[in-house]
C-alpha positions as CSV (number, residue, x, y, z in Angstrom):
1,X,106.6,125.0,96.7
2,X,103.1,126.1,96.1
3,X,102.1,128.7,93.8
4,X,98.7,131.0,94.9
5,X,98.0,134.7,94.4
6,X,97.5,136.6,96.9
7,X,95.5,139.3,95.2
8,X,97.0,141.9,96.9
9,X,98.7,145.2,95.7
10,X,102.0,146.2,96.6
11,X,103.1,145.1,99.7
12,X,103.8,146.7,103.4
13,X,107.0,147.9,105.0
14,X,106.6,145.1,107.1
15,X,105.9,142.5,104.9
16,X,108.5,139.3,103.6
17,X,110.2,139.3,99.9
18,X,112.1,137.2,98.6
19,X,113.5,136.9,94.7
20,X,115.2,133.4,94.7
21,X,117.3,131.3,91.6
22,X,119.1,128.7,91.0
23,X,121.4,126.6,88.8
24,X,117.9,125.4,87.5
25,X,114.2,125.7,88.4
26,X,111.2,122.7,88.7
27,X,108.0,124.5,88.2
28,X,106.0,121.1,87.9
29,X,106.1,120.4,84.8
30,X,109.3,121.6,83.2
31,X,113.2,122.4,84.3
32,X,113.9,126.1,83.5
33,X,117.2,128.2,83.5
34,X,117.7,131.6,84.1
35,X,114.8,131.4,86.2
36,X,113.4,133.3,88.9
37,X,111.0,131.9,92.1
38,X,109.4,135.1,94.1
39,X,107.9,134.8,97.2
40,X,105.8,137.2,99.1
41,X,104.9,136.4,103.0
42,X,106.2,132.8,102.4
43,X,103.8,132.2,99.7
44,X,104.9,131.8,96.3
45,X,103.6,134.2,93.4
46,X,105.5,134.3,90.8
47,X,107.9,130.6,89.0
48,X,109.6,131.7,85.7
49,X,112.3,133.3,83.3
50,X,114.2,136.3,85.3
51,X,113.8,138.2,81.8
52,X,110.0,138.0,82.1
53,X,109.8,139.5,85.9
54,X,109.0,143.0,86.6
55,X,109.4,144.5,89.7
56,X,108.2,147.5,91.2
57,X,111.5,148.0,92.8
58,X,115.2,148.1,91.6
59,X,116.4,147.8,94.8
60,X,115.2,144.0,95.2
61,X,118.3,141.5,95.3
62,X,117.9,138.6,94.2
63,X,119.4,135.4,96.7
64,X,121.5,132.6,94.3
65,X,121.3,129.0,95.3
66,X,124.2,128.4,93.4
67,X,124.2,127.1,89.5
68,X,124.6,123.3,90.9
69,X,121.4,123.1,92.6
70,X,117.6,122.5,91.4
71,X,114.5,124.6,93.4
72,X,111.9,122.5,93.4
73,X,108.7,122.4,94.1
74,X,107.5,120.3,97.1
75,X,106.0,116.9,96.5
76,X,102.7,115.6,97.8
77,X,101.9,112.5,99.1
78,X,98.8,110.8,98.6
79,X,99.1,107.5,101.0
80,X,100.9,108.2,104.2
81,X,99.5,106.5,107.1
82,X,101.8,108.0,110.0
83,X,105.6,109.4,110.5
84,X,107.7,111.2,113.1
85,X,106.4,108.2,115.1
86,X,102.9,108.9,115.2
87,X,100.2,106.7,113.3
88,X,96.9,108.6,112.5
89,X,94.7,105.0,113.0
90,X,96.1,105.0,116.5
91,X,96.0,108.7,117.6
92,X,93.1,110.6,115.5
93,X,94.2,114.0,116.1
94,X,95.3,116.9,115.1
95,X,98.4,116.2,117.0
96,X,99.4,113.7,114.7
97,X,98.5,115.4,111.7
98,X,101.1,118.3,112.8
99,X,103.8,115.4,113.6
100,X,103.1,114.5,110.0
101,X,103.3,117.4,108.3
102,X,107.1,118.3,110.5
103,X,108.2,115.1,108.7
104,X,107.5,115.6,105.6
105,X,108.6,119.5,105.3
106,X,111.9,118.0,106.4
107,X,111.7,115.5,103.5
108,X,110.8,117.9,100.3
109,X,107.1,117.2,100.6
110,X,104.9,119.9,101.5
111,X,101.4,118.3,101.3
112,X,99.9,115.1,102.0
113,X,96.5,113.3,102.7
114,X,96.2,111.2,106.0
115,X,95.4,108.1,105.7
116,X,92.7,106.3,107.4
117,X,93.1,102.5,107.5
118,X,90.2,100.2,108.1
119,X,89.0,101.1,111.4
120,X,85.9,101.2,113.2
121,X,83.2,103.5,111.8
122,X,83.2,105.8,115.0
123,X,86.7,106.1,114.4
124,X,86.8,106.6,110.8
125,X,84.1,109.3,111.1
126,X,86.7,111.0,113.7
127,X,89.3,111.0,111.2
128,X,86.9,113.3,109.0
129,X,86.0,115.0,112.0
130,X,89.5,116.0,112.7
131,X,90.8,117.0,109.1
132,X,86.9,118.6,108.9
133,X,88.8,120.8,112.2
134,X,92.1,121.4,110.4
135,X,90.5,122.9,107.0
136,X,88.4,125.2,108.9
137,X,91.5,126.6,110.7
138,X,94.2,126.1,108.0
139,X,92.1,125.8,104.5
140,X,93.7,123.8,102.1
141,X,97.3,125.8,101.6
142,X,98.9,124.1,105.3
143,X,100.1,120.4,104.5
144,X,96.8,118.3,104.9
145,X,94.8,118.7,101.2
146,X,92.2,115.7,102.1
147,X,92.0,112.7,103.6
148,X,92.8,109.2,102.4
149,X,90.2,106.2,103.3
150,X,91.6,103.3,102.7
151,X,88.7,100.6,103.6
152,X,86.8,99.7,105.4
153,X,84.7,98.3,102.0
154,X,87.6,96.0,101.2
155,X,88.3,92.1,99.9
156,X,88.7,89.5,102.6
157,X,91.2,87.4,100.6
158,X,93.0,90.5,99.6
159,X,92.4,92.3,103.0
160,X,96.5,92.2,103.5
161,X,97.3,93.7,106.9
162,X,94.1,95.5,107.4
163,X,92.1,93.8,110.2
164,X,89.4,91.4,109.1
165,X,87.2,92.0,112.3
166,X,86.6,95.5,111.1
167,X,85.9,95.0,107.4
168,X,82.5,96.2,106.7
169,X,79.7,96.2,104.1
170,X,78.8,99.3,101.6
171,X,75.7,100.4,103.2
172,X,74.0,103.3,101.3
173,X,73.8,105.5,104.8
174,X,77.4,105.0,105.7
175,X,78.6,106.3,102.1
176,X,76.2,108.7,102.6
177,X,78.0,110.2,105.9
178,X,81.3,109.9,104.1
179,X,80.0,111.5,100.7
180,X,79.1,114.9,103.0
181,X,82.5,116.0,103.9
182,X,83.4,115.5,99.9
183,X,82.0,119.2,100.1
184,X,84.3,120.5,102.8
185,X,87.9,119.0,101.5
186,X,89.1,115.8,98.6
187,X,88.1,112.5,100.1
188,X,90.1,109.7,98.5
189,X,88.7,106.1,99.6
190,X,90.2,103.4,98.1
191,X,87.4,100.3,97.4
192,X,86.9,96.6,96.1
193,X,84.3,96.8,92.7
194,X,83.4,93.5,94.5
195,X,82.0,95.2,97.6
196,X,80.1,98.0,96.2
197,X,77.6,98.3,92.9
198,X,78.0,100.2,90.4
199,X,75.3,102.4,91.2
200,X,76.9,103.0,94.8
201,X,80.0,104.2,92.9
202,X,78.1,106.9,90.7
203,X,76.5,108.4,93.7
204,X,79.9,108.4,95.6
205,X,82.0,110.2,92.4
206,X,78.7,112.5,91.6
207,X,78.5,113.8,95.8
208,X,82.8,114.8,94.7
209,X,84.4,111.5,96.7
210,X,87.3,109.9,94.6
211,X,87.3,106.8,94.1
212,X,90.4,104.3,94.1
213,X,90.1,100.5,93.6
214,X,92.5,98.5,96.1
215,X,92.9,94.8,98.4
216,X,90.5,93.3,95.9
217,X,90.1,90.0,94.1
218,X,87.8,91.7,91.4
219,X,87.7,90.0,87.9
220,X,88.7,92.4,84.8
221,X,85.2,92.8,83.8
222,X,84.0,93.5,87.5
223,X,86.8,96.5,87.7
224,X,86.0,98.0,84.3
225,X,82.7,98.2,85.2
226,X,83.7,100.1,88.3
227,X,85.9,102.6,86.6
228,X,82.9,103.1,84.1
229,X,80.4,104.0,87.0
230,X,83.4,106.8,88.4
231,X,86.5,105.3,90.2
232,X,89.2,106.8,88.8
233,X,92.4,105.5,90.6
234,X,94.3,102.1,92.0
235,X,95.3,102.3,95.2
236,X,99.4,100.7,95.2
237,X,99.3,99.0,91.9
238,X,100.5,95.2,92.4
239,X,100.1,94.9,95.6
240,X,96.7,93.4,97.0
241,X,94.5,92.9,93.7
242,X,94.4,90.4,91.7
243,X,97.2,89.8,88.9
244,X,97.5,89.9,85.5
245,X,96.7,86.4,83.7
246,X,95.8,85.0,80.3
247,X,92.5,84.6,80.5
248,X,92.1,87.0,83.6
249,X,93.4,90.2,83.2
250,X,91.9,91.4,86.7
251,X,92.6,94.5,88.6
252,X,96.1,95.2,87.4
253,X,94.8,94.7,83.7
254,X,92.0,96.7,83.4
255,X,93.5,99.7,85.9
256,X,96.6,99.5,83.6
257,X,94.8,99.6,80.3
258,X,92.5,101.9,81.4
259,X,93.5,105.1,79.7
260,X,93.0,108.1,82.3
261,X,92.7,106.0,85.6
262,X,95.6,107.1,88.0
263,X,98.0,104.7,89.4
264,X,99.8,105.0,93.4
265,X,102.9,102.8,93.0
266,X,104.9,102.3,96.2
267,X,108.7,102.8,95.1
268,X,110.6,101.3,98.5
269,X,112.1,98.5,96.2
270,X,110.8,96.2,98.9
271,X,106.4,96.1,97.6
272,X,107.3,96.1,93.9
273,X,110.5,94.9,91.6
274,X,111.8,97.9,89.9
275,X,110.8,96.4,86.8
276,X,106.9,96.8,87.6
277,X,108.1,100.1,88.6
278,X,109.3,101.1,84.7
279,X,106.5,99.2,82.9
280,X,104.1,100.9,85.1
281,X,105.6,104.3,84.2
282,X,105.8,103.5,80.4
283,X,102.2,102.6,80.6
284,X,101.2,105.3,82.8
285,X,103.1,108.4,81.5
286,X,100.9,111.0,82.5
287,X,98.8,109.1,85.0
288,X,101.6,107.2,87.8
289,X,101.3,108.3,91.1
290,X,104.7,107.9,93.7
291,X,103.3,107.5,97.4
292,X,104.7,106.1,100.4
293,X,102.3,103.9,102.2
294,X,104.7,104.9,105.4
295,X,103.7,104.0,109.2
296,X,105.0,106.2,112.2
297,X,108.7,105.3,111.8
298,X,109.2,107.1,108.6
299,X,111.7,109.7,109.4
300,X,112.7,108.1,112.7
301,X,114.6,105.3,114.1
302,X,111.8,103.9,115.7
303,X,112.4,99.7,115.4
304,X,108.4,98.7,116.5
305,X,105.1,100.5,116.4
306,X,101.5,99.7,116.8
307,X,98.7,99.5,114.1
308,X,95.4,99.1,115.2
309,X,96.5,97.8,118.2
310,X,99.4,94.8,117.0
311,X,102.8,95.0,117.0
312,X,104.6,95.9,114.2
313,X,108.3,95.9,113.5
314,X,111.0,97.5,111.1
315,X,113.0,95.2,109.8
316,X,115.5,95.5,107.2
317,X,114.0,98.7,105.8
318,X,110.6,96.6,105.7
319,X,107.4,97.0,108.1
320,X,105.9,93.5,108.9
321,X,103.6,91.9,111.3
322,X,104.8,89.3,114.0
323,X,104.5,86.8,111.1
324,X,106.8,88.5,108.6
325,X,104.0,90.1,106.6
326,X,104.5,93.1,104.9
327,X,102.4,96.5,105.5
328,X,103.3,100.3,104.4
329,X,106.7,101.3,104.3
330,X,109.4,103.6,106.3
331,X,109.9,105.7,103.5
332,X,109.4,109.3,102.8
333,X,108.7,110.6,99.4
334,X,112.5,111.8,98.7
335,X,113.3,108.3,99.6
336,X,110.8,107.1,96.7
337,X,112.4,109.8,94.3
338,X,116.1,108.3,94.7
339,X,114.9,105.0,94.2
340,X,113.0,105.8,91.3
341,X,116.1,107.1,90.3
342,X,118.3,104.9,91.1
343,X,116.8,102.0,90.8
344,X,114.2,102.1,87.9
């Protein structure tokens, strides 16, 4: 549920309304009773008490959900590699973007950002191309708000599943190239603070890209330094960066003890204990981000897949390689939710 204005008057004849409540209302930040969610041509314009609406009509009626259910709005996902059995690294279209999107509206989650794994730089600069092709036709208020980069300026020794062949150095023209469609949609691009300077950083956050540290090796002092020049997020927390030690905080010290940099945690129960999971959130009140880190299975019952070209496999809720390693998940973001839940 996404709330615009449409900065029209009244509306036509012709035109869709719809007064909705429930046992109890999420606006984002609060549960409300007695409240009232209006929509106008499927977009949302009004989330709040029923006692504070006015209408223009008295003949509207209002639809009840019933007083045992919650109207929420829809969750966005910030990592999501594929779903619905297609994987954007594999097919870089806008075919697979829509497969995507199909899978999460059926899962409470109404926006997302692709994600790009490392890749080739002809077909990284596709991906942009083709989210560059879906903002022109569909804005920002249709599913896909950005694009997720995630490499190819990544740690060898914490390179996980992403493809060694293809990891790349920082060069000032290829940020460049990525830095220009900051201006068109949110780029998110997850780096090593090993693999690019400080002052790379401060001319990627100034030209609007965001940037998340991930699959690095980095020392404490070598990520502060980083989130001082700009980056502003960790990319899964605990997974793929160097761990917490007493004389080495690394990247899981200085992320976490940073005091606005943003967290992704994957909640499958199978890439972090559950424990991480509520120290994490206790640390990170205001500033832990769920994701899913899902391949093309999610919301299938797909059993093997390809990524960048090797076979993968779903086993026991879990994606791994040939050799048992683990990479992304199968989950969607209502299956993080429950767990969370549930679990932690």
């Amino acid at each position: 549920m996404e709330r615009h204005s449409s900065g029209e008057g009244p509306s036509s004849p012709s035109s869709s309304r719809r007064l909705i409540t429930a046992g109890q209302v999420f606006d984002g930040t609060k549960l409300l009773r007695e409240a009232l969610v209006v929509l106008q041509d499927g977009i949302v314009e009004y989330v709040g008490p029923r006692s504070d609406y006015t209408s223009s009509s008295s003949t509207e009626t209002v639809e009840n959900l019933g007083e045992d259910t919650l109207l929420t709005c829809g969750m966005m996902d910030l990592q999501m590699n594929g779903g619905g059995g297609l994987q954007f690294n594999e097919d870089i279209s806008e075919t697979t973007l829509e497969k995507m999107l199909e899978v999460c509206l059926e899962h409470g989650t109404s926006s997302f950002m692709p994600t790009m794994l490392t890749s080739s730089f002809d077909d990284l600069r596709s991906s942009l191309e083709v989210v560059k092709a879906w903002v022109a036709k569909h804005g920002l208020t249709r599913g896909v708000v950005g694009i997720h980069l995630e490499g190819p300026f990544l740690s060898q020794e914490k390179k996980g599943i992403h493809m060694e062949a293809l990891l790349q150095e920082a060069t000032q023209e290829k940020l460049d190239e990525i830095a220009g469609y900051a201006a068109l949609f949110p780029v998110l691009m997850t780096v090593a603070p090993e693999k690019v300077s400080t002052e790379q950083v401060k001319r990627m956050t100034e030209k609007g890209v965001v940037l998340s540290i991930g699959h690095s090796k980095a020392t404490y002092e070598v990520t502060k330094a980083c989130l001082e020049a700009g980056a502003s997020a960790a990319t899964h927390l605990f997974n793929a960066m160097s761990g917490l030690s007493a004389r080495d905080p690394g990247v899981i010290g200085a992320v976490l003890n940073h005091p606005s940099c943003y967290v992704g945690i994957i909640a499958d129960l199978h890439h972090v204990h559950p424990a991480n999971i509520e120290i994490a959130a206790r640390l990170k009140p205001d500033n832990l981000m769920m994701v899913t880190d899902c391949h093309s299975p999610a919301g299938t019952e797909i059993a093997a897949f390809k990524l960048n070209s090797r076979q993968m496999y779903v086993r026991d809720g879990r994606c791994v390689d040939t050799n048992g390693n683990l990479s992304g998940s199968v989950i969607l973001m209502d299956d993080g939710l429950r767990n969370a839940v549930k679990s932690c």
